[in-house]
N, C-alpha and C positions, 0 to 999 in steps of 0.2 A: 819509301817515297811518300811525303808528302803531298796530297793534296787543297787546293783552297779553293774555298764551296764558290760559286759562280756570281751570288750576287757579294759576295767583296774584293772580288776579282776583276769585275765587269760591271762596275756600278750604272752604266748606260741602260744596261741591260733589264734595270730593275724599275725604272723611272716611272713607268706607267700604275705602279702601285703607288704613288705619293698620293694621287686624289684621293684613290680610296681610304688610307691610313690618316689623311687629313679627316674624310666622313667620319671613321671611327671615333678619332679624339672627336670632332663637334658631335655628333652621338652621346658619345657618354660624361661629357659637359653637361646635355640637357638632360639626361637620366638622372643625373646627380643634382640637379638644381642648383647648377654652376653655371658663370657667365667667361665666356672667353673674348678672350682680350685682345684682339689681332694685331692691335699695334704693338703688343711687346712680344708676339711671337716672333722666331727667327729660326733658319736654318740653319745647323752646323754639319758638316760633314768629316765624320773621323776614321782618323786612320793612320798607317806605320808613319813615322818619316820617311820613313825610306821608300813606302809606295809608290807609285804612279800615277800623281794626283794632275797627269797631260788630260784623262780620258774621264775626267768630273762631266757630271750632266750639267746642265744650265742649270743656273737657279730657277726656285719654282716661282711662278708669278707668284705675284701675293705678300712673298717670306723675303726676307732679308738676310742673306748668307754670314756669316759673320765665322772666325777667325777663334772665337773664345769666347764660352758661355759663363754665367754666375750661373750657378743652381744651390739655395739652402747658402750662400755666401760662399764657398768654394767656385772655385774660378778653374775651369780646364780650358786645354786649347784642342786644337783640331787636332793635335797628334796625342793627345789626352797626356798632356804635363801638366805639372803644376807650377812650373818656372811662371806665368801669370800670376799665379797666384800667389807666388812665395812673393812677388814683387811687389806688387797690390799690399800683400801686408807689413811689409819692411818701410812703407809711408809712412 
């Protein structure tokens, strides 16, 4: 039997750690004598296709949910394909 651990199961469930995870990254921005950029920050939320993406939290104020991220010019999408990406480069 399978089990699957509670926070990717119950993503509601985990919501009140985002502030703090947010404190972390601006923390160690400033440790590093990094400037963060809030306007190109955004939230992505990934997971199976096949999930049960009815019982998503709200977006968090602040971030802008979005659908598919670039990172290092690779492009994923919320169900971590590459079909974004293959697409993006076939331009």
């Amino acid at each position: 039997m399978q089990m699957t651990p509670t926070y990717w199961s119950q993503p509601k469930k985990n919501t009140y750690l985002i502030p703090q995870e947010i404190d972390n990254i601006t923390d160690w921005v400033r440790a590093n004598n990094l400037k963060l950029n809030s306007a190109k920050c955004c939230e992505i939320i990934i997971s199976l296709p096949t999930s049960d993406r009815i019982n998503l939290p709200p977006p968090h104020t602040g971030l802008t949910r979005v659908e598919d991220i670039t990172a290092l010019g690779v492009t994923f999408s919320k169900t971590l394909s590459f079909e974004p990406h293959v697409l993006k480069s076939g331009k």
